[in-house]
DSSP file (Angstrom, degrees, kcal/mol; ACC not computed):
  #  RESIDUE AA STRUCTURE BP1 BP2  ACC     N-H-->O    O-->H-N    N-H-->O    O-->H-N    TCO  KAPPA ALPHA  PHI   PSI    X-CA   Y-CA   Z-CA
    1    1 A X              0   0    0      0, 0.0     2,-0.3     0, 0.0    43,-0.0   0.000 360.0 360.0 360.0 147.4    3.8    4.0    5.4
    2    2 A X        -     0   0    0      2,-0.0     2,-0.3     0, 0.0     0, 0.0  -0.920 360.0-148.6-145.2 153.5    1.3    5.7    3.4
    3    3 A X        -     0   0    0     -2,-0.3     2,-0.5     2,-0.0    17,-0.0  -0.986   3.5-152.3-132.2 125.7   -2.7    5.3    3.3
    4    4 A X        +     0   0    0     -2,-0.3     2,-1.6     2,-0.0     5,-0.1  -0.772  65.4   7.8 -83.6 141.6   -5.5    5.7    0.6
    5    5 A X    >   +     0   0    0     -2,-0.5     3,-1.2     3,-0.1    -2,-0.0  -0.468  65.8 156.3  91.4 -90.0   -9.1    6.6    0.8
    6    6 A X  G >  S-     0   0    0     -2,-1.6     3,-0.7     1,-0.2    46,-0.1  -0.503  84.6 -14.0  62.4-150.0  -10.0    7.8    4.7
    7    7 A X  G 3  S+     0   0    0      1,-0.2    -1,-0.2     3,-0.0    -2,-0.1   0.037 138.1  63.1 -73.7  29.8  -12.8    9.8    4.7
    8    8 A X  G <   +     0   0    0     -3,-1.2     2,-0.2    -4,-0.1    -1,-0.2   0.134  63.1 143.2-147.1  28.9  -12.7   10.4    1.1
    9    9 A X    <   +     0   0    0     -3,-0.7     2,-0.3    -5,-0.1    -4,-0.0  -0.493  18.7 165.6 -79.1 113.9  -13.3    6.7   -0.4
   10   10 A X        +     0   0    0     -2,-0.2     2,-0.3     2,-0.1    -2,-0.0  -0.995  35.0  36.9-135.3 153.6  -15.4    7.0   -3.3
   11   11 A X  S    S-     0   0    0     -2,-0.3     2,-0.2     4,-0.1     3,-0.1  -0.668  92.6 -44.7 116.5 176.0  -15.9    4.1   -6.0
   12   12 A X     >  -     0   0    0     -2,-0.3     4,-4.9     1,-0.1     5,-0.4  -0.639  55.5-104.6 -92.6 145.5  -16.2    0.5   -6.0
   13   13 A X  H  > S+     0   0    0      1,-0.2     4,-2.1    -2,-0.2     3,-0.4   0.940 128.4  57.6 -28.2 -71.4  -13.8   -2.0   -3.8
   14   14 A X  H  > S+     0   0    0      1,-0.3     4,-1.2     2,-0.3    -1,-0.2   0.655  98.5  51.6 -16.0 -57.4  -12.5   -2.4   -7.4
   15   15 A X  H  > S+     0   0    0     -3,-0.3     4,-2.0     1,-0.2    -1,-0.3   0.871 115.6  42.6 -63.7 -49.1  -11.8    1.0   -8.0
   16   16 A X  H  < S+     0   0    0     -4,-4.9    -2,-0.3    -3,-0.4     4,-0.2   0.872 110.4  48.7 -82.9 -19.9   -9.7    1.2   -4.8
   17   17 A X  H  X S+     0   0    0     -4,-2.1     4,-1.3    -5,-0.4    -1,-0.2   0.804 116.8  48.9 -87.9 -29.4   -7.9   -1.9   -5.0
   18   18 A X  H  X S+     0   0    0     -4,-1.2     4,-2.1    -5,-0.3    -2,-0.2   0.966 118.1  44.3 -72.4 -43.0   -7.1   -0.5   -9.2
   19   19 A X  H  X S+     0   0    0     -4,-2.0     4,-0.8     1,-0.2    -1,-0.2   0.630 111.8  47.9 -64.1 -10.6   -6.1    2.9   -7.6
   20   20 A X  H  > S+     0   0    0     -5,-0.2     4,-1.4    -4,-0.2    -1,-0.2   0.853 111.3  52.8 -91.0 -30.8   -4.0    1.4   -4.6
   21   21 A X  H >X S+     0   0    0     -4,-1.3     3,-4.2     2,-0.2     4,-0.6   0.939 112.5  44.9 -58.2 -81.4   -2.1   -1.0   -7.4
   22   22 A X  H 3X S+     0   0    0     -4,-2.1     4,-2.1     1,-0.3    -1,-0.2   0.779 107.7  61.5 -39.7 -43.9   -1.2    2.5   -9.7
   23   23 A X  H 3X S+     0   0    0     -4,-0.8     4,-1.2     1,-0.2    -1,-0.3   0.792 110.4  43.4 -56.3 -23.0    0.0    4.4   -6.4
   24   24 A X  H <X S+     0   0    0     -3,-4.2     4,-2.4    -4,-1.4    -1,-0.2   0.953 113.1  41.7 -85.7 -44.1    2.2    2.0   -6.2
   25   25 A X  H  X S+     0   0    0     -4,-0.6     4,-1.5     2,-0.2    -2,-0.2   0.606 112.7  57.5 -54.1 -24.1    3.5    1.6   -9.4
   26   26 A X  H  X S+     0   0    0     -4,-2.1     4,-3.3    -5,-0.3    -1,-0.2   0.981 107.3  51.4 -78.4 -47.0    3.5    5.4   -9.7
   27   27 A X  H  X S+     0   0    0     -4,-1.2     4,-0.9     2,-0.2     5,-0.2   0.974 111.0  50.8 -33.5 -95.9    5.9    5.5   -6.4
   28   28 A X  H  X S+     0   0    0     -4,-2.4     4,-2.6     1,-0.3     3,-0.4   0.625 108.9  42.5 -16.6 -85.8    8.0    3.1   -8.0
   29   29 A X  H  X S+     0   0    0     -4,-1.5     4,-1.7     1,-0.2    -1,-0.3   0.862 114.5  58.7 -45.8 -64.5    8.6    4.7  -11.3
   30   30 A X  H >X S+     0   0    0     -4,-3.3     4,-2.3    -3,-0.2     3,-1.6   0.860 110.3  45.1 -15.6 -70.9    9.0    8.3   -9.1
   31   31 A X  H 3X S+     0   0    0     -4,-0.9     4,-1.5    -3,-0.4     5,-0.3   0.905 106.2  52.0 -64.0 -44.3   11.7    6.9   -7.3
   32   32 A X  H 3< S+     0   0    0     -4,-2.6    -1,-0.3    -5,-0.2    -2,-0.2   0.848 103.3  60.9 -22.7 -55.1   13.3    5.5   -9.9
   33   33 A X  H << S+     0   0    0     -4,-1.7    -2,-0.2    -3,-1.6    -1,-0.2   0.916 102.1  61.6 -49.7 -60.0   13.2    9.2  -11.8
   34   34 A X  H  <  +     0   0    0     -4,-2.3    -1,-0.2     1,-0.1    -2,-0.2   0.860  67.6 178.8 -60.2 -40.2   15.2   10.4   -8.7
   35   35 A X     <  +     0   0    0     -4,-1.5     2,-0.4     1,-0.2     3,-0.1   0.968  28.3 153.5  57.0  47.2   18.4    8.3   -9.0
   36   36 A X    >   -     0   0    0     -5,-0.3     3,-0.6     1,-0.1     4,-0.2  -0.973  43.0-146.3-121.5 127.4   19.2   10.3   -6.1
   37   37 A X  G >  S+     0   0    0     -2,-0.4     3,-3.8     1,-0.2     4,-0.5   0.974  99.5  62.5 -53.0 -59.1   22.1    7.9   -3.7
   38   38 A X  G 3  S+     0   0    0      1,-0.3    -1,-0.2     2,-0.1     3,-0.1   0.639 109.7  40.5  -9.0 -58.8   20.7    9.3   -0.5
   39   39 A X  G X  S+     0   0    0     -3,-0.6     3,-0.6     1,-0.2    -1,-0.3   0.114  78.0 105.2-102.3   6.3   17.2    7.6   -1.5
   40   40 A X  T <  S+     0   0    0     -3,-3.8    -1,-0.2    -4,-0.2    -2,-0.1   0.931  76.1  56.4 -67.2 -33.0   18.5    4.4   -2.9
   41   41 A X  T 3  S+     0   0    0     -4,-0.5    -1,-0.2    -3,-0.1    -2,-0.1   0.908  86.1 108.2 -64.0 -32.4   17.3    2.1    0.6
   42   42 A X    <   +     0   0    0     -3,-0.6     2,-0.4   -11,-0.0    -3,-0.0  -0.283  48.4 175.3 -54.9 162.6   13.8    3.4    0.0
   43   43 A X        -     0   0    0    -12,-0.0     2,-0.5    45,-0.0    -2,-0.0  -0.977  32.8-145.1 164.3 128.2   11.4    0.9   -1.3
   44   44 A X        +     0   0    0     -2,-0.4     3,-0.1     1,-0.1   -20,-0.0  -0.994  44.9 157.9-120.0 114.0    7.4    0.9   -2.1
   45   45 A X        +     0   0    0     -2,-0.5    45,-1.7     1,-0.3     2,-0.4   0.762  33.2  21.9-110.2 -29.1    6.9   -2.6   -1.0
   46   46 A X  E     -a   90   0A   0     43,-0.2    -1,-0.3     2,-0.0     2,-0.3  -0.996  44.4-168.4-152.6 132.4    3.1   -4.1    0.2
   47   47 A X  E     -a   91   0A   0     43,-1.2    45,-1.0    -2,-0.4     2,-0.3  -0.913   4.6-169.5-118.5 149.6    0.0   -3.2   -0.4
   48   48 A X        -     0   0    0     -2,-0.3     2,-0.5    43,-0.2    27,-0.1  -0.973  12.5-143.3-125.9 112.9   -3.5   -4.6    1.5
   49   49 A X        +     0   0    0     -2,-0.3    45,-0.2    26,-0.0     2,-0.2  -0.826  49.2  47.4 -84.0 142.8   -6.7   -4.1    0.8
   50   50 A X  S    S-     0   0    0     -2,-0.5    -2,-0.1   -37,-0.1    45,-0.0  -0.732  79.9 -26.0 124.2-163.3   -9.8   -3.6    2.9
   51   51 A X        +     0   0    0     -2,-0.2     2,-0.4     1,-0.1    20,-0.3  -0.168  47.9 173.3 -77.6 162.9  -11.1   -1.5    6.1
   52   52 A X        -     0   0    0     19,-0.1     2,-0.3    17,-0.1    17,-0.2  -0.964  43.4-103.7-153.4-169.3   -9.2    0.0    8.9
   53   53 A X  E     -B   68   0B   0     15,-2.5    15,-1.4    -2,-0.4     2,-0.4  -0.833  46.9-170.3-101.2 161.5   -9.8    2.1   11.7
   54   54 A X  E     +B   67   0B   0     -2,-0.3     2,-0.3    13,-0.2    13,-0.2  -0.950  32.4  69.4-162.4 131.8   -8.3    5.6   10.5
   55   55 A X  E    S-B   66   0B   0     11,-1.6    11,-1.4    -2,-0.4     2,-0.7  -0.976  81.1 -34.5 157.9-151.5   -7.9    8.5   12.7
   56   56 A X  E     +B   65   0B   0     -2,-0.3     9,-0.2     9,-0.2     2,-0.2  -0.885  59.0 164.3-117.0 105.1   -6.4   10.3   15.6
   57   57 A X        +     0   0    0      7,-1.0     2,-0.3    -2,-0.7     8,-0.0  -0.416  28.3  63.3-108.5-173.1   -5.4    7.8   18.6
   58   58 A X  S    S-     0   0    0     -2,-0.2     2,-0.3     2,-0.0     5,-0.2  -0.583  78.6 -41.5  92.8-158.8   -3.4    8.2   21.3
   59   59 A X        -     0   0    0      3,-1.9    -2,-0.0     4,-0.4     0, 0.0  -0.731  50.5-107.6-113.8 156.9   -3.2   10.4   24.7
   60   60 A X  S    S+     0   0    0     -2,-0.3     3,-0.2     1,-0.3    -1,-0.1   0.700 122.7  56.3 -78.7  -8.2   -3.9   13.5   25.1
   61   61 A X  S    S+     0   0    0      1,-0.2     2,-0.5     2,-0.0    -1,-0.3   0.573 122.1  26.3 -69.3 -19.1   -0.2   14.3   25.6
   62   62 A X        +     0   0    0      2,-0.0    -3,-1.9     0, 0.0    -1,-0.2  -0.559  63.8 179.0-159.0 108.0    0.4   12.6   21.9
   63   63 A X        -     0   0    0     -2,-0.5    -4,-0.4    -3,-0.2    -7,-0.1   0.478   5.4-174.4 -42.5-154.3   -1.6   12.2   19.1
   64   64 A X        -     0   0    0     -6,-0.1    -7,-1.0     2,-0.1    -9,-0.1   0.430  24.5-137.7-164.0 103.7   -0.9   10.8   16.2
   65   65 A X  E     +B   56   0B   0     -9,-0.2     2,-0.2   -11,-0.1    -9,-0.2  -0.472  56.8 142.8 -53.0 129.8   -3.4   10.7   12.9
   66   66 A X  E     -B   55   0B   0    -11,-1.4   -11,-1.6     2,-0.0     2,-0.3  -0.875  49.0-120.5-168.1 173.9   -2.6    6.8   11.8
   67   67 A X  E     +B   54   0B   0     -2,-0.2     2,-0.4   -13,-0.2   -13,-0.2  -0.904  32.2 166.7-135.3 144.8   -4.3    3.7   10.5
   68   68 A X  E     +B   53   0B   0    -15,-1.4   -15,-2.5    -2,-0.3     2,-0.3  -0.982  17.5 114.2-159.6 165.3   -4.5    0.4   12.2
   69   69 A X  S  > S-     0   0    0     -2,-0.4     4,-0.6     1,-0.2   -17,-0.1  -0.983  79.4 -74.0 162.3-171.0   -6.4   -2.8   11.8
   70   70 A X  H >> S+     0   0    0     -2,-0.3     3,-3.3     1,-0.2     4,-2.4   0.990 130.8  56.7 -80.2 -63.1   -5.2   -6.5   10.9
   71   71 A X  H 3> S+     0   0    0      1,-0.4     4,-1.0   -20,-0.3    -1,-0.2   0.531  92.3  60.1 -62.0 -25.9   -4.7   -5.3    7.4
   72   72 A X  H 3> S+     0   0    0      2,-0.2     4,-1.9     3,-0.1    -1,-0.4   0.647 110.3  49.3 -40.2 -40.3   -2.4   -2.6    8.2
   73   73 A X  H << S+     0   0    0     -3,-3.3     4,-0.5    -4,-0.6    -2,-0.2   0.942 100.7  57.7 -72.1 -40.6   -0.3   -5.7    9.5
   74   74 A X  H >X S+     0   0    0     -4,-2.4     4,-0.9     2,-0.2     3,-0.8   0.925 106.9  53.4 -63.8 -41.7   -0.6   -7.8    6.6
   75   75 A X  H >X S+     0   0    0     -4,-1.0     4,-5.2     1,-0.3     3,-2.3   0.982 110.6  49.4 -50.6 -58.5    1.2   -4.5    4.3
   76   76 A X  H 3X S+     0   0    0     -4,-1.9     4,-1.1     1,-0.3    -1,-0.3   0.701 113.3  39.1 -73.9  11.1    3.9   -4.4    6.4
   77   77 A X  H <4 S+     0   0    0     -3,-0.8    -1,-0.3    -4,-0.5    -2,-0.2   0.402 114.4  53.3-127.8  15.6    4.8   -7.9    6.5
   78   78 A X  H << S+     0   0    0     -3,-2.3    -2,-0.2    -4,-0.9    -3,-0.1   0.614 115.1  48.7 -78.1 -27.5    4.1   -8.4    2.7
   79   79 A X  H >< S+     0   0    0     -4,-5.2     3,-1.8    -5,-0.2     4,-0.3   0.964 106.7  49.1 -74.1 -44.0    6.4   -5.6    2.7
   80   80 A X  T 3< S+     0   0    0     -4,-1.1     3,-0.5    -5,-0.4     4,-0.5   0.782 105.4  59.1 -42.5 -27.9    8.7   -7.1    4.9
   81   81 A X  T 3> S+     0   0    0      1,-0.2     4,-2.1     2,-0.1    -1,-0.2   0.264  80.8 100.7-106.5   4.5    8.7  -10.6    2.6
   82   82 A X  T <4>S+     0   0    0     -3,-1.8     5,-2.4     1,-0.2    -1,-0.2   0.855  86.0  43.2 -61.9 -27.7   10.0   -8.5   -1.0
   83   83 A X  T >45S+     0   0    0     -3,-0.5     3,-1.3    -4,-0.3    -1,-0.2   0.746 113.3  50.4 -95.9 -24.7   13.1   -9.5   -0.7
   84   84 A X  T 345S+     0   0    0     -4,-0.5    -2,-0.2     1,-0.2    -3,-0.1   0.991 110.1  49.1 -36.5 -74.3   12.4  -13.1    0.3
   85   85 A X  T 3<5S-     0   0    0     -4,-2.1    -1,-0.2     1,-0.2    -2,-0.1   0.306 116.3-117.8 -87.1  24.4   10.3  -13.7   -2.2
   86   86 A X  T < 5S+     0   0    0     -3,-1.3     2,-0.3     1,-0.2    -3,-0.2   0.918  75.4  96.2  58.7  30.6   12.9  -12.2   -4.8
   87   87 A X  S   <S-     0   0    0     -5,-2.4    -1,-0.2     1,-0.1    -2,-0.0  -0.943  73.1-122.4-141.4-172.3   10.5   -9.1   -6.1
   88   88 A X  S    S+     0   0    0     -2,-0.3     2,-0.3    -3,-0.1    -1,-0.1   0.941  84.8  32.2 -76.5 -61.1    9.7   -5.9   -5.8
   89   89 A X        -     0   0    0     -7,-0.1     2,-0.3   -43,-0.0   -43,-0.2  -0.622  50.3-177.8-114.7 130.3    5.8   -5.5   -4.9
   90   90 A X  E     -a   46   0A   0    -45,-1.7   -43,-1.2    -2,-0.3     2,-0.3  -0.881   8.4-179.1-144.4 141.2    3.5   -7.8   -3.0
   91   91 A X  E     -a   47   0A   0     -2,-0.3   -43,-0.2     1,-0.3     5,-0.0  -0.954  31.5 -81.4-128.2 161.9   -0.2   -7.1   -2.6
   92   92 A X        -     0   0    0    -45,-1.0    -1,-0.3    -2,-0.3   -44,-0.1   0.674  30.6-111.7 -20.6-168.9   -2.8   -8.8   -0.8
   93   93 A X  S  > S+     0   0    0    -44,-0.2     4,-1.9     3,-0.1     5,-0.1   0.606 118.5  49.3 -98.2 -28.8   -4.9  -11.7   -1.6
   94   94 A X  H  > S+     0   0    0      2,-0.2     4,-1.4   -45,-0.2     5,-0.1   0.568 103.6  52.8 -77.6 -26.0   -7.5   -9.7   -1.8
   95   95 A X  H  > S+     0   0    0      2,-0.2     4,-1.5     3,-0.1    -1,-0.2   0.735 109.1  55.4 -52.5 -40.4   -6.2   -7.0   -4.0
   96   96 A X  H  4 S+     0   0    0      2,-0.2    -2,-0.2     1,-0.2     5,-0.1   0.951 108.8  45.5 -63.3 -47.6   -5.2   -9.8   -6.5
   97   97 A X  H >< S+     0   0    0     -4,-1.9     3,-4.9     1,-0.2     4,-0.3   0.992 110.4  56.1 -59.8 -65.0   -8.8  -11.1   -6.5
   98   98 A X  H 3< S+     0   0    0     -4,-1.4     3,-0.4     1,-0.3    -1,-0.2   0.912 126.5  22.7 -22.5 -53.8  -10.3   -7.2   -6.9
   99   99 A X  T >< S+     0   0    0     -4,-1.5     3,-1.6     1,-0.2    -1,-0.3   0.242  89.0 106.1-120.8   4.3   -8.2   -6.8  -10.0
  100  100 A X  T <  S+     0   0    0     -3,-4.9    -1,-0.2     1,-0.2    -2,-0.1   0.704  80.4  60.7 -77.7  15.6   -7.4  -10.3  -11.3
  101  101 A X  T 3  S+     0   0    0     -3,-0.4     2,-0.3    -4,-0.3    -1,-0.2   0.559  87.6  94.4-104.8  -9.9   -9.8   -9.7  -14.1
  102  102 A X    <   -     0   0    0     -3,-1.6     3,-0.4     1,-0.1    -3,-0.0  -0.712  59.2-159.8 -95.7 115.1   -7.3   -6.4  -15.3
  103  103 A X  S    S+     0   0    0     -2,-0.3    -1,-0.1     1,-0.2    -3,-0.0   0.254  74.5  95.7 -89.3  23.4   -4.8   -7.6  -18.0
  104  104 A X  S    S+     0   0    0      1,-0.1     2,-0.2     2,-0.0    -1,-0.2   0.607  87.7  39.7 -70.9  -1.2   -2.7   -4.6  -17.0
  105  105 A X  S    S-     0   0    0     -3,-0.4     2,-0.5    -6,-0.1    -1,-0.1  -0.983  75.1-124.5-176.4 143.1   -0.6   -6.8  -14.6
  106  106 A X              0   0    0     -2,-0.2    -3,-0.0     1,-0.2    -2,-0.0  -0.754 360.0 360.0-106.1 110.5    1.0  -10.4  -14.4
  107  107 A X              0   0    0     -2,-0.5    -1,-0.2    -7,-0.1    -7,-0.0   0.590 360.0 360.0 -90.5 360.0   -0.6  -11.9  -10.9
C-alpha cells in the first residue's frame, strides 16, 4: 500500500485525484520497465480518493506510521476486484468524477 498527500497536500481535490491517477500509471509503466521474474505477482491495483486519518497509531510497544479511514478500505477492495472485473486499475467513484472532465483516460 502506498499513500499520497499527508501533511503535504497542496492543490485542488482535482489536482490530487489527477496526481493519484499518474502515480499509478507511472507505477505501472515502472514495473513493466523491470521485466524482472521475481516481481511479476506485483500489481498497482486501486486507487480512492478523499480524507483519511494519517499518522502514527498504535501502542507504545509498536507504532506504526499508516493511513486508515473507510476510504483506505474502498482501495483495497477495488484492488482486490482487478481481476474480477478483467482489468488492470480501478479507482474510485469519486476519483472518476474529479477527473471525468480529462480526456487523458477512457472512464
Amino acid at each position: 500500500m502506498s499513500f499520497r498527500g499527508g501533511n503535504l497536500v497542496t492543490g485542488t481535490a482535482e489536482d490530487h485525484a489527477m496526481r493519484v491517477i499518474m502515480a499509478t500509471l507511472d507505477g505501472i509503466r515502472a514495473l513493466q520497465k523491470l521485466k524482472n521474474p521475481f516481481l511479476n505477482e506485483m500489481k498497482i491495483g486501486g486507487a480512492s480518493s478523499k480524507s483519511a486519518l494519517i499518522g502514527t497509531f498504535g501502542s507504545r510497544n509498536r507504532l506504526s506510521y499508516t493511513i486508515l479511514g473507510d476510504r483506505v478500505n474502498l482501495a483495497d477492495r477495488l484492488k482486490s476486484s482487478v481481476s474480477h472485473c478483467q482489468t488492470s486499475n480501478l479507482f474510485c467513484d469519486l476519483t472518476q468524477k474529479l477527473k471525468s472532465s480529462c480526456d487523458h483516460f477512457l472512464w
